[in-house]
BABALUM-753733 format. One record per atom (N, C-alpha, C): residue in three letters; x, y, z. Coordinates in steps of 0.02 Angstrom, whole numbers. Example, Ala and Ser with C-alpha at 12.3 -4.5 7.8 and 13.67 -1.06 7.14 Angstrom:
SITE	Ala	660	-284	390
SITE	Ala	615	-225	390
SITE	Ala	660	-165	390
SITE	Ser	642	-112	354
SITE	Ser	684	-53	357
SITE	Ser	645	2	394
END
This chain:
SITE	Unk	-10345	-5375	-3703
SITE	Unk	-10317	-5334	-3755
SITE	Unk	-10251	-5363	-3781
SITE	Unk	-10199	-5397	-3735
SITE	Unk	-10143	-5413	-3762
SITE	Unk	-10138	-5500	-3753
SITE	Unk	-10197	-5520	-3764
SITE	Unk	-10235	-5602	-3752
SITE	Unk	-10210	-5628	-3677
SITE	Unk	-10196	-5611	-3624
SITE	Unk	-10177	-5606	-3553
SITE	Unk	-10249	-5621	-3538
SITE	Unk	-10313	-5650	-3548
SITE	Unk	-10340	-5651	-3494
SITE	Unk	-10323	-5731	-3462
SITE	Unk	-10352	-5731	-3392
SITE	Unk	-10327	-5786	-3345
SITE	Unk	-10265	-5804	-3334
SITE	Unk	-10223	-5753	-3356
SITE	Unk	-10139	-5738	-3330
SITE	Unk	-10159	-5729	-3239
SITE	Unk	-10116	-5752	-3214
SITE	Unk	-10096	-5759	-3141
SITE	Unk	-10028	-5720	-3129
SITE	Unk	-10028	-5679	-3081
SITE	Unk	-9935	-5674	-3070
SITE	Unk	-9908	-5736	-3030
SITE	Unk	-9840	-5716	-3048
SITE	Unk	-9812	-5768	-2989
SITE	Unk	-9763	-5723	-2978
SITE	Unk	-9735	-5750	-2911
SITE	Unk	-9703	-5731	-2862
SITE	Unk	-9590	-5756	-2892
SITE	Unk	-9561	-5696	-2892
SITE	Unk	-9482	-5717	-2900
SITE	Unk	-9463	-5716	-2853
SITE	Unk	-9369	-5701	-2846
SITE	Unk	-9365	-5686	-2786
SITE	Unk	-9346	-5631	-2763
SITE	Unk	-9355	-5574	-2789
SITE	Unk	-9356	-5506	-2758
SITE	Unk	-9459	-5454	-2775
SITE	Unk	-9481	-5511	-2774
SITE	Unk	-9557	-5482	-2792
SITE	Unk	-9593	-5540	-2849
SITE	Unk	-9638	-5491	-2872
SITE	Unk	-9683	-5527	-2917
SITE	Unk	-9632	-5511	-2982
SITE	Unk	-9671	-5556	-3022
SITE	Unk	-9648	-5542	-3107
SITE	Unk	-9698	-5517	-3143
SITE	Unk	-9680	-5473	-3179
SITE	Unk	-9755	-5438	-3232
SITE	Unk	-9736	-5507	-3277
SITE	Unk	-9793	-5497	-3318
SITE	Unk	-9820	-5554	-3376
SITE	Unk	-9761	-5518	-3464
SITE	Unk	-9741	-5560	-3483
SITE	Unk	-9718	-5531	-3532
SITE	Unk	-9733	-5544	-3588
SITE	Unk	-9755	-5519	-3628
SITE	Unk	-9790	-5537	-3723
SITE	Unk	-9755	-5477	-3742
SITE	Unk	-9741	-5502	-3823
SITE	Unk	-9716	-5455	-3861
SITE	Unk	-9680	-5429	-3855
SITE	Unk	-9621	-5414	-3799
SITE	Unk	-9578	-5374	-3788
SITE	Unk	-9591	-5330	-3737
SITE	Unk	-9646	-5324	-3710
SITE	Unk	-9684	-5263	-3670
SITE	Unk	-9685	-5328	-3596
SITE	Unk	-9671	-5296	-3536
SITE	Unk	-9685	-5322	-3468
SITE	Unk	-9739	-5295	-3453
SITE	Unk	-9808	-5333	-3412
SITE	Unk	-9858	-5303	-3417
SITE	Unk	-9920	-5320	-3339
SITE	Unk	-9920	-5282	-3308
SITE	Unk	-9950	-5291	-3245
SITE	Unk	-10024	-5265	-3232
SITE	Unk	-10064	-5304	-3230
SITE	Unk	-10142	-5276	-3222
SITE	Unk	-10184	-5302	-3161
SITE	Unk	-10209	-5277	-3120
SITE	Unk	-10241	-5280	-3053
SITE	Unk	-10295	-5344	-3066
SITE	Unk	-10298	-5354	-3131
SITE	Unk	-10352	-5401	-3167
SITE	Unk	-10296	-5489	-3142
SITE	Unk	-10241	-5485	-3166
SITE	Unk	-10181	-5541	-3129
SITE	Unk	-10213	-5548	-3065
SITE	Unk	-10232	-5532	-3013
SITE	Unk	-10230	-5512	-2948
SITE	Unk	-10312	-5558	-2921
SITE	Unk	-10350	-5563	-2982
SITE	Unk	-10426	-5576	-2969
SITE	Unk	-10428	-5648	-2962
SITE	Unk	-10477	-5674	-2921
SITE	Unk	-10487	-5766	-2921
SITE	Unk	-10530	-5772	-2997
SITE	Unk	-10560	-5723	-3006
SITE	Unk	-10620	-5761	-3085
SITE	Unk	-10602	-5676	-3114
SITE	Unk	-10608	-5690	-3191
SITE	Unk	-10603	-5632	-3223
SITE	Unk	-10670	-5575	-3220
SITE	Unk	-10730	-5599	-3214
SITE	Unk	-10776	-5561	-3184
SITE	Unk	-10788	-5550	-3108
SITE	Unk	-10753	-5537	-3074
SITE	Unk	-10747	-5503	-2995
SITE	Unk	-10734	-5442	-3017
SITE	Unk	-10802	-5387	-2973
SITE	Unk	-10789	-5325	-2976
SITE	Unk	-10720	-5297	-2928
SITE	Unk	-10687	-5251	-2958
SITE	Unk	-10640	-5213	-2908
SITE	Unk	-10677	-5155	-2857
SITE	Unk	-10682	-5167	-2789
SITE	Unk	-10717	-5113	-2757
SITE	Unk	-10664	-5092	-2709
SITE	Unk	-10631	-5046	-2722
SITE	Unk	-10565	-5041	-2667
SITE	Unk	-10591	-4948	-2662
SITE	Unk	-10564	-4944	-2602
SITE	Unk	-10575	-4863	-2567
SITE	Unk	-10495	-4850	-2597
SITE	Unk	-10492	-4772	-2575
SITE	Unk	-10415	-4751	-2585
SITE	Unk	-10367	-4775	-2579
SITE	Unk	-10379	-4785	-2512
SITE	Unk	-10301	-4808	-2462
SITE	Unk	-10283	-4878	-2495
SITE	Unk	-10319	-4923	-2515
SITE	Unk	-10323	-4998	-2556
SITE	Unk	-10297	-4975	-2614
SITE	Unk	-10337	-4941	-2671
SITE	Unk	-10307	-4899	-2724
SITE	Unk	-10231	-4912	-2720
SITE	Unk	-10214	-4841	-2673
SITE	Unk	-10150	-4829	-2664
SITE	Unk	-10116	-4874	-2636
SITE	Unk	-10105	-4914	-2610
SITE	Unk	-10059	-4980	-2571
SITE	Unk	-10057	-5018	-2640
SITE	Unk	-10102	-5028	-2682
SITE	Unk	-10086	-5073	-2729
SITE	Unk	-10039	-5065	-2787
SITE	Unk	-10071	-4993	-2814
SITE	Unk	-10012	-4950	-2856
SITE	Unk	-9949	-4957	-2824
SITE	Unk	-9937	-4938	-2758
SITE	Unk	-9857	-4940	-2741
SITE	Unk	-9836	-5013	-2726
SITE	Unk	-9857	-5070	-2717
SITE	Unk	-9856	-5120	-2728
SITE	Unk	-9836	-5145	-2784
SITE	Unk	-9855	-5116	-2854
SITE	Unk	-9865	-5139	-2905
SITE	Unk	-9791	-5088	-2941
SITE	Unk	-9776	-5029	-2904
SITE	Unk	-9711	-4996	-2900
SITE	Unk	-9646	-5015	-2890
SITE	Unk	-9651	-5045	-2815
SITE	Unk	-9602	-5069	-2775
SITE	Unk	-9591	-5121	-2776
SITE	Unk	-9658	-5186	-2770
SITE	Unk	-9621	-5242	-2750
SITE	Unk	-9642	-5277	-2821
SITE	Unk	-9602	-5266	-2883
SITE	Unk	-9602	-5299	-2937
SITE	Unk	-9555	-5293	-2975
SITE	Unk	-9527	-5362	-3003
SITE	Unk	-9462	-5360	-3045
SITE	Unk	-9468	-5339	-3096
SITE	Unk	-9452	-5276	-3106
SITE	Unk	-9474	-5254	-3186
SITE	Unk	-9427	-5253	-3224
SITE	Unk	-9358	-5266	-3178
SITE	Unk	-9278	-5248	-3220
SITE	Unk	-9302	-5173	-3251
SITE	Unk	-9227	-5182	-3312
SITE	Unk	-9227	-5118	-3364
SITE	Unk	-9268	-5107	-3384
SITE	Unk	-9311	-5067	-3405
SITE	Unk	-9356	-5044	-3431
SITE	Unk	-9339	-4954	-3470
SITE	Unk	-9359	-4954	-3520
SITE	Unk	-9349	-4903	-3579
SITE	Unk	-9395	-4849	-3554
SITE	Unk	-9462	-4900	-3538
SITE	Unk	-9527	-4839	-3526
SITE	Unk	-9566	-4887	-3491
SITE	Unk	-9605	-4840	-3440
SITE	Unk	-9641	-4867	-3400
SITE	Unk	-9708	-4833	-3400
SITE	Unk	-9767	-4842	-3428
SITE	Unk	-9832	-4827	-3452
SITE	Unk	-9883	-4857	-3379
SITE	Unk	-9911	-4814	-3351
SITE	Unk	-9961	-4827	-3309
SITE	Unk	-10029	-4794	-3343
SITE	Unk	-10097	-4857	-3381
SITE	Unk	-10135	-4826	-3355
SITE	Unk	-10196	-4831	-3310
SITE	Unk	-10220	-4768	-3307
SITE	Unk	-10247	-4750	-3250
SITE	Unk	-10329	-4723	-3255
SITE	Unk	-10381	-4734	-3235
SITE	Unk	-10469	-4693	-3257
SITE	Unk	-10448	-4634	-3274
SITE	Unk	-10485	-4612	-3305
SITE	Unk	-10505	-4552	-3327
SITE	Unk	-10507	-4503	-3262
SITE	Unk	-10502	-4439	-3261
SITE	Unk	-10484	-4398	-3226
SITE	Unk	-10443	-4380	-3158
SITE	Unk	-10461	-4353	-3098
SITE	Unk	-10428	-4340	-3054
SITE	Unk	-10447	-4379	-2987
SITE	Unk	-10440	-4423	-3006
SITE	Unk	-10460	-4480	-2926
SITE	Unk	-10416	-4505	-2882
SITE	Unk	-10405	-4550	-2867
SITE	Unk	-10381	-4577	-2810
SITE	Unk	-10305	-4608	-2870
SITE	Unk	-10314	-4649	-2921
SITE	Unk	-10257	-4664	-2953
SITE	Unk	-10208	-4610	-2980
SITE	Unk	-10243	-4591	-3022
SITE	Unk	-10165	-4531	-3054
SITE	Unk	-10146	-4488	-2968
SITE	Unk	-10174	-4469	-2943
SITE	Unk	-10153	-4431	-2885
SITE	Unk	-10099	-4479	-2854
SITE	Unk	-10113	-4548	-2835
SITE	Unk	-10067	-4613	-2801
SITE	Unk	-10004	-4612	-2846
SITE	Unk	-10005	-4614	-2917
SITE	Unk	-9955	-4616	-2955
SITE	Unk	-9906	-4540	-2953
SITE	Unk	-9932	-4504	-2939
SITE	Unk	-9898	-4435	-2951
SITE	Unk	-9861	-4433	-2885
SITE	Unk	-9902	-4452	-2830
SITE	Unk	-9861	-4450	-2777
SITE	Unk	-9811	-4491	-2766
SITE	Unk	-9808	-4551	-2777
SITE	Unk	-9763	-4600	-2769
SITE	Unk	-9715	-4606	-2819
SITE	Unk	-9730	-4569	-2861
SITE	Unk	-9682	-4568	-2917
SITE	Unk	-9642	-4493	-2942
SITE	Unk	-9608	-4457	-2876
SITE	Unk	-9608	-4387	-2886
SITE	Unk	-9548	-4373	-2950
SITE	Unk	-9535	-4418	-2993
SITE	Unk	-9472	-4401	-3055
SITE	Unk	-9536	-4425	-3098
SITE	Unk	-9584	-4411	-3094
SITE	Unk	-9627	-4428	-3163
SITE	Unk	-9610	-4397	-3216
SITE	Unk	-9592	-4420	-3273
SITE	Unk	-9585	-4385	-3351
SITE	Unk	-9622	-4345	-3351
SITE	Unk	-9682	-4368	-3352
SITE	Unk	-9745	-4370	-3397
SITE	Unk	-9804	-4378	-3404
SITE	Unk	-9856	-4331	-3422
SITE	Unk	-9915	-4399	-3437
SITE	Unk	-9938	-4386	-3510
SITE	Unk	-9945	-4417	-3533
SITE	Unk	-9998	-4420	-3583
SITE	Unk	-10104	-4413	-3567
SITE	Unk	-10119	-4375	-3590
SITE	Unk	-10202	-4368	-3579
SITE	Unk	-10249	-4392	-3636
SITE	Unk	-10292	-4424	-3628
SITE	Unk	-10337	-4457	-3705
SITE	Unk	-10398	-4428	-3703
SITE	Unk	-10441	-4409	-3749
SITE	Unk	-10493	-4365	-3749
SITE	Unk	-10515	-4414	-3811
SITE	Unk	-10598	-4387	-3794
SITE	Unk	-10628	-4408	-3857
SITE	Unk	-10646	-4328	-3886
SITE	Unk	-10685	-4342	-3950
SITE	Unk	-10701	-4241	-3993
SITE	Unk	-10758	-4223	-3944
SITE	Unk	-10808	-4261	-3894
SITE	Unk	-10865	-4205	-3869
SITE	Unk	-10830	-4177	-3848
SITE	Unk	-10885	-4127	-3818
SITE	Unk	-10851	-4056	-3775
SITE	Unk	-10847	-4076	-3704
SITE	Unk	-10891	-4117	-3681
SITE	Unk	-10916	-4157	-3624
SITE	Unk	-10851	-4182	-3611
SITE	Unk	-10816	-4229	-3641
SITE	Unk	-10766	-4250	-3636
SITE	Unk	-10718	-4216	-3615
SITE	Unk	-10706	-4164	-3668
SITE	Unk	-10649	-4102	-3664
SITE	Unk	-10642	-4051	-3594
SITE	Unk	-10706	-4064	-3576
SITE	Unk	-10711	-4023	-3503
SITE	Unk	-10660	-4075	-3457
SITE	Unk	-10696	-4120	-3440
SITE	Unk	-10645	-4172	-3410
SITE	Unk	-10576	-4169	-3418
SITE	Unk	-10553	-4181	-3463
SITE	Unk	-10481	-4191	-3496
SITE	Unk	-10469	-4109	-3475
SITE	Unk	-10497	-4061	-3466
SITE	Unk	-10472	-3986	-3450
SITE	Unk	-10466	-3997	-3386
SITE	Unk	-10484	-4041	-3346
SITE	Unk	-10468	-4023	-3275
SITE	Unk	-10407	-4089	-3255
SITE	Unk	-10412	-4150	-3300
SITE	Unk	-10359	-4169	-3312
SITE	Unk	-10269	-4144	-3320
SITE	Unk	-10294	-4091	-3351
SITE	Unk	-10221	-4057	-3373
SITE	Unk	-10201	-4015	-3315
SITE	Unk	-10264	-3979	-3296
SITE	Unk	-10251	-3913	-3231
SITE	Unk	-10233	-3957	-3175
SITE	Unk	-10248	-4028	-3161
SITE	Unk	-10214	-4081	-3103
SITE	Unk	-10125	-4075	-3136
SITE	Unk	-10107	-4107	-3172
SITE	Unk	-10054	-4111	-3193
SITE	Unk	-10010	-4040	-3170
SITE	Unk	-10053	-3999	-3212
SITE	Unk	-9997	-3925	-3194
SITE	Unk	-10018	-3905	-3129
SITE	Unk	-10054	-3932	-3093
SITE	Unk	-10053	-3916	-3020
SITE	Unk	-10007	-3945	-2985
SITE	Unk	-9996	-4020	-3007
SITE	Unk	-9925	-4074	-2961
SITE	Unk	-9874	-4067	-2984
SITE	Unk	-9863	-4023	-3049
SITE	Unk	-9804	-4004	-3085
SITE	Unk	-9775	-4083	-3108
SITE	Unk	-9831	-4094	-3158
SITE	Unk	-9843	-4133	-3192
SITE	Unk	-9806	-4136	-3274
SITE	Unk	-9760	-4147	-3306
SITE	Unk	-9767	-4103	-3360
SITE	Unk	-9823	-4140	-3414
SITE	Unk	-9850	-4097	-3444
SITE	Unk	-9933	-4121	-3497
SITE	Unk	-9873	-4147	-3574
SITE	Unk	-9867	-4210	-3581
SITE	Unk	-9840	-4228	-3654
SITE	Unk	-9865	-4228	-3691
SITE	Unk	-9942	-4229	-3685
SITE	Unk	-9985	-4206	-3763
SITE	Unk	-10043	-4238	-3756
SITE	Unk	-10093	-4202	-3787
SITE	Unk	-10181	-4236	-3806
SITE	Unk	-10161	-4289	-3854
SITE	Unk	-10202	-4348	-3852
SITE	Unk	-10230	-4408	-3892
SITE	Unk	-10288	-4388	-3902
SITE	Unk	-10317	-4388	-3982
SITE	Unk	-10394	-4380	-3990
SITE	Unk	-10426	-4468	-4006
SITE	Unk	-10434	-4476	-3972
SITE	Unk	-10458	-4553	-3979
SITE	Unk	-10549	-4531	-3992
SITE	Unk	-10552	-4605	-4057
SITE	Unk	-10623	-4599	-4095
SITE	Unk	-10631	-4539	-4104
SITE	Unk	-10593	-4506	-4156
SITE	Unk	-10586	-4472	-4204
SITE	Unk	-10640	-4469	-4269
SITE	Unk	-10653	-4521	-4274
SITE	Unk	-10697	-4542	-4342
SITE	Unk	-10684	-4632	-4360
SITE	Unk	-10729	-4640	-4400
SITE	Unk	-10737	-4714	-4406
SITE	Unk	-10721	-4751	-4467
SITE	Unk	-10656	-4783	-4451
SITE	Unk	-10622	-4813	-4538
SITE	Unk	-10677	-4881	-4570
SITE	Unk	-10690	-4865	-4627
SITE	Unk	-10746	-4887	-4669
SITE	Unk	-10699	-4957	-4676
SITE	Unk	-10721	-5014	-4626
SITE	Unk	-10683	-5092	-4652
SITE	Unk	-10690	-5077	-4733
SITE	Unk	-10729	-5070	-4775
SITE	Unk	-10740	-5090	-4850
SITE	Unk	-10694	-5053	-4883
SITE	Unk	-10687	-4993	-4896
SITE	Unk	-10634	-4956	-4903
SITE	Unk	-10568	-4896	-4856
SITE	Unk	-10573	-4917	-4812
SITE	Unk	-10530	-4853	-4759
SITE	Unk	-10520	-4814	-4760
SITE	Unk	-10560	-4781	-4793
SITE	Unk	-10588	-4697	-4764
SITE	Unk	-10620	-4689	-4711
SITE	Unk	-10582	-4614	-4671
SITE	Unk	-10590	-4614	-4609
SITE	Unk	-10661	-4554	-4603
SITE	Unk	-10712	-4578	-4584
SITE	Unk	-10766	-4522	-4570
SITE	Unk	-10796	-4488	-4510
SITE	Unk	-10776	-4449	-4498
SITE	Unk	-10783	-4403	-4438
SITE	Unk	-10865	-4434	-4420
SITE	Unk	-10874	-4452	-4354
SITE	Unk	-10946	-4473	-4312
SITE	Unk	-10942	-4431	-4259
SITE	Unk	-10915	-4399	-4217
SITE	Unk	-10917	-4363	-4171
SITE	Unk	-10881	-4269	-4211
SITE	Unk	-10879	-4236	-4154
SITE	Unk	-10878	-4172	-4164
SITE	Unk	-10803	-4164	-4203
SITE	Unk	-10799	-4129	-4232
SITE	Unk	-10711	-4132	-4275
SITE	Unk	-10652	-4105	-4229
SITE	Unk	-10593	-4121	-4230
SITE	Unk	-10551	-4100	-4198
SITE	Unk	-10576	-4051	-4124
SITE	Unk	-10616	-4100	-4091
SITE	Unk	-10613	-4052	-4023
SITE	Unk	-10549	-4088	-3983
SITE	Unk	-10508	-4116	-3993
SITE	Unk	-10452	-4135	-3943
SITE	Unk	-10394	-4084	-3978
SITE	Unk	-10387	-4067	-4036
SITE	Unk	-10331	-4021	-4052
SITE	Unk	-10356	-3955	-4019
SITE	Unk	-10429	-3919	-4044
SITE	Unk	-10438	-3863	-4050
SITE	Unk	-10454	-3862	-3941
SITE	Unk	-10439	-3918	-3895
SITE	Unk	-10446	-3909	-3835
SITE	Unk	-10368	-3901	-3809
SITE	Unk	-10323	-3952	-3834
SITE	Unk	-10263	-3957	-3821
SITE	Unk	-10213	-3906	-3832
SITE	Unk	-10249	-3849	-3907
SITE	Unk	-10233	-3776	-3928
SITE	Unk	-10240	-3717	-3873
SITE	Unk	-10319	-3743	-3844
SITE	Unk	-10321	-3699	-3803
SITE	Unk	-10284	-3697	-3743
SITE	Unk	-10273	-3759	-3692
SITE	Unk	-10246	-3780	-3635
SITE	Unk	-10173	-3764	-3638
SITE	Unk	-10114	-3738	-3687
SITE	Unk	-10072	-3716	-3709
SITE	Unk	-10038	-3803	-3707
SITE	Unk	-10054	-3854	-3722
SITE	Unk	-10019	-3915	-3736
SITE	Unk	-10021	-3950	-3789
SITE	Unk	-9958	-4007	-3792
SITE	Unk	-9970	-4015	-3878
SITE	Unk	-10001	-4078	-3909
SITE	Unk	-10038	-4072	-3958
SITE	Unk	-10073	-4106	-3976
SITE	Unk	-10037	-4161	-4028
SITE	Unk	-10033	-4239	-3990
SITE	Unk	-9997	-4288	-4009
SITE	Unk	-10034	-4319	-4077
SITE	Unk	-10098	-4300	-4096
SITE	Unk	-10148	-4365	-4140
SITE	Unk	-10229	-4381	-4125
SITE	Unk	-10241	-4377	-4190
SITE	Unk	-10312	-4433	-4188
SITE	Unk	-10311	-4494	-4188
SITE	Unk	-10343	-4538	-4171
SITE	Unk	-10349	-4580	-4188
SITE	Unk	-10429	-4643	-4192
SITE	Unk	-10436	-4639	-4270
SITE	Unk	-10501	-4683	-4267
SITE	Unk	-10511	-4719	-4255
SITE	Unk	-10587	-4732	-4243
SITE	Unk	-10604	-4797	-4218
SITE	Unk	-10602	-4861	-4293
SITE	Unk	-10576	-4913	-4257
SITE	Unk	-10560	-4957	-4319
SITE	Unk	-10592	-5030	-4297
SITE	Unk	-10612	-5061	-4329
SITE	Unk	-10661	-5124	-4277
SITE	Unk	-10588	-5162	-4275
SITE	Unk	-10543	-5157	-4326
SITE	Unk	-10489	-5198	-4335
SITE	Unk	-10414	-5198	-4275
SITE	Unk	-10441	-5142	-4217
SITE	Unk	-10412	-5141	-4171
SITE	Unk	-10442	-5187	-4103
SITE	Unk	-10489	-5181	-4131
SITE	Unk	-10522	-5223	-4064
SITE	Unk	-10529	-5298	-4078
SITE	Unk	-10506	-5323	-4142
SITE	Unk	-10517	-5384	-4170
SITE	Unk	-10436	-5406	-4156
SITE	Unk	-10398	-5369	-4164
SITE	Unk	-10323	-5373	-4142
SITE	Unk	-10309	-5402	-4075
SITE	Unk	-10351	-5329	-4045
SITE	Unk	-10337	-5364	-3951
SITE	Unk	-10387	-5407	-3923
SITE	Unk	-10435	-5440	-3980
SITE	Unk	-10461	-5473	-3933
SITE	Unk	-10424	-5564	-3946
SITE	Unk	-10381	-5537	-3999
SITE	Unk	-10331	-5621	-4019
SITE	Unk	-10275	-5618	-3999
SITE	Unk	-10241	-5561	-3958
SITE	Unk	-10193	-5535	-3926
SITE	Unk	-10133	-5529	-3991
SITE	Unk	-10140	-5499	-4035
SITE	Unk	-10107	-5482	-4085
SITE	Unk	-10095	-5396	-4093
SITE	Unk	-10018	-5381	-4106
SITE	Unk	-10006	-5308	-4099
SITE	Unk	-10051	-5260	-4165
SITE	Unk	-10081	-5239	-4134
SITE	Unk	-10138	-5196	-4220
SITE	Unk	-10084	-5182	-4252
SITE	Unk	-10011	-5126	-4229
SITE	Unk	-9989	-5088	-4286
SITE	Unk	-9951	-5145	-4343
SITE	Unk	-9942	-5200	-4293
SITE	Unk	-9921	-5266	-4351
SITE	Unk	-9975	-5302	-4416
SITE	Unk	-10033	-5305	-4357
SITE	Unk	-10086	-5361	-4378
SITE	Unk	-10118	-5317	-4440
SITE	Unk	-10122	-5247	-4418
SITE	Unk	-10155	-5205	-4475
SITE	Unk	-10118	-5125	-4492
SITE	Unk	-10062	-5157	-4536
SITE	Unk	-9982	-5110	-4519
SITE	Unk	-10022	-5043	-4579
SITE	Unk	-10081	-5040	-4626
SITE	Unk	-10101	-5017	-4660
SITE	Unk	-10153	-4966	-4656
SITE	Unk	-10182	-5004	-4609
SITE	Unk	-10230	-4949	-4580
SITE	Unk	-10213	-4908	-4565
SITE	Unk	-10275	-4832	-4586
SITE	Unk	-10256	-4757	-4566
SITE	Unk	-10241	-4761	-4480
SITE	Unk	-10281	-4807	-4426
SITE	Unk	-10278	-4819	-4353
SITE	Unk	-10200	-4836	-4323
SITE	Unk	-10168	-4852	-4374
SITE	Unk	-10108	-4890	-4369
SITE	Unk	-10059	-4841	-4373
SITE	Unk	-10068	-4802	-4437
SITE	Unk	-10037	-4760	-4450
SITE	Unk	-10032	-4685	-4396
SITE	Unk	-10089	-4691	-4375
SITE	Unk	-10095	-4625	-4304
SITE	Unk	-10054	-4642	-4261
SITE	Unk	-10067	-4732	-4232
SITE	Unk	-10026	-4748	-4172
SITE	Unk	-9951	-4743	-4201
SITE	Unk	-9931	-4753	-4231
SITE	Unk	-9847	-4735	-4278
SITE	Unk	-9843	-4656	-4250
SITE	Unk	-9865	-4633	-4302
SITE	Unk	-9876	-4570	-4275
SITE	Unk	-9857	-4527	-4193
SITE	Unk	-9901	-4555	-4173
SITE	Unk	-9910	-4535	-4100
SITE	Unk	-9847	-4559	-4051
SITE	Unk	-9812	-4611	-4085
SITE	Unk	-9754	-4614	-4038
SITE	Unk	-9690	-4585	-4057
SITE	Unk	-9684	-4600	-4149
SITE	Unk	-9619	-4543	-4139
SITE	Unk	-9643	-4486	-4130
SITE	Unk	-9697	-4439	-4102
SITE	Unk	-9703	-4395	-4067
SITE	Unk	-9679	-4351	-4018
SITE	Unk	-9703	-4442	-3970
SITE	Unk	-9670	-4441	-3900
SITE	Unk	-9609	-4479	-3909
SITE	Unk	-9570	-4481	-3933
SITE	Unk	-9515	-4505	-3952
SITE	Unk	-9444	-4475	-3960
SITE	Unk	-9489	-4417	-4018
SITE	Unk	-9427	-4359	-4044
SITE	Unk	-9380	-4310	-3968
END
C-alpha cells in the first residue's frame, strides 16, 4: 500500500526502526517475514508478545499520532492493544453499508465501551463506486448503513468513503492518493475524515 513491500527492519540502538516514507513511520508484521507470501499463523499469546514488542522495543521518537491497525472485530489484537496501551485516545471503527457488516462493527463498539474505550467515530468505507469516466459517486451496496448504525450506537459518524480503483492504483505505486488524486470525491472524504478527527 505505501510501496514497502520487501522492506526488512533493522535493528538501532535502543530497538528496531519503523520504515519511514512520506513523513509517516511505519511498522508491519509483514517487515518481520523471510518471503512476502508466508502465512502468519500465531495463537494469542504470539499475537500479543508481538504487538508489545512492536510497542516497546521500537524507536519511534516523537510522534503526533500513533495509528494501530488491527482485524476486524474483537480478537486477540484490539484486546492486546487496549490492554497494553491503558492511555488509549481512541479508536476509530470502519464498516462497510451491509447490515452483516454493521452487526459486527456493533459489537465492535460495545468492546470499546466495555474497556472504556472512547468510540471516535464510524468510517463508511465502499460507500459507492466513483465512475473513473466521469466521478460520480454511485451507491452499490445498501445507502448510508454506517451513519444510520453509528446514529444508532450513540457515536459519531466521521464519513463515507468510495470505492475508487484510483486508490488502489495509488498504493499499489506507493504514492499518497489524497496527493496522486487530490480531486477525487475518495480524496475529498479522506480530507474530510481527518479534520474530523482533528477538530
Amino acid at each position: 500500500m505505501l510501496g514497502l513491500v520487501g522492506y526488512r527492519l533493522e535493528g538501532g540502538e535502543d530497538g528496531m526502526l519503523p520504515v519511514e516514507v512520506g513523513g509517516l513511520k511505519v511498522l508491519s508484521v509483514g517487515f518481520l517475514l523471510q518471503n512476502n507470501d508466508d502465512p502468519v499463523i500465531w495463537r494469542g499469546p504470539m499475537k500479543m508478545g508481538v504487538i508489545r514488542q512492536f510497542l516497546e522495543d521500537v524507536e519511534w521518537g516523537d510522534l503526533d499520532l500513533l495509528v494501530i491497525d488491527v482485524p476486524p472485530g474483537t480478537g486477540d489484537e484490539p484486546l492486546s492493544v487496549c490492554q497494553l496501551i491503558p492511555e488509549l485516545e481512541g479508536a476509530v471503527i470502519v464498516t462497510t453499508p451491509q447490515k452483516v457488516a454493521a452487526a459486527d462493527v456493533r459489537k465492535s463498539i460495545n468492546f470499546c465501551k466495555e474497556l472504556g474505550v472512547k468510540v471516535l467515530g464510524v468510517i463508511e468505507n465502499m460507500s459507492g463506486f466513483v465512475c473513473p469516466k466521469c466521478g460520480e459517486v454511485t451507491p452499490i451496496l445498501r445507502a448510508n448503513g454506517g451513519r444510520v448504525m453509528a446514529d444508532e450506537m450513540g457515536v459519531p459518524f466521521l464519513g463515507s468513503i468510495p470505492i475508487d480503483p484510483l486508490v488502489a492504483e495509488s498504493g499499489d505505486e506507493g504514492k499518497a492518493f489524497v496527493e496522486s488524486a487530490a480531486s477525487s470525491p475518495a480524496a475529498g472524504a479522506f480530507r474530510e475524515i481527518v479534520r474530523e478527527l482533528t477538530v
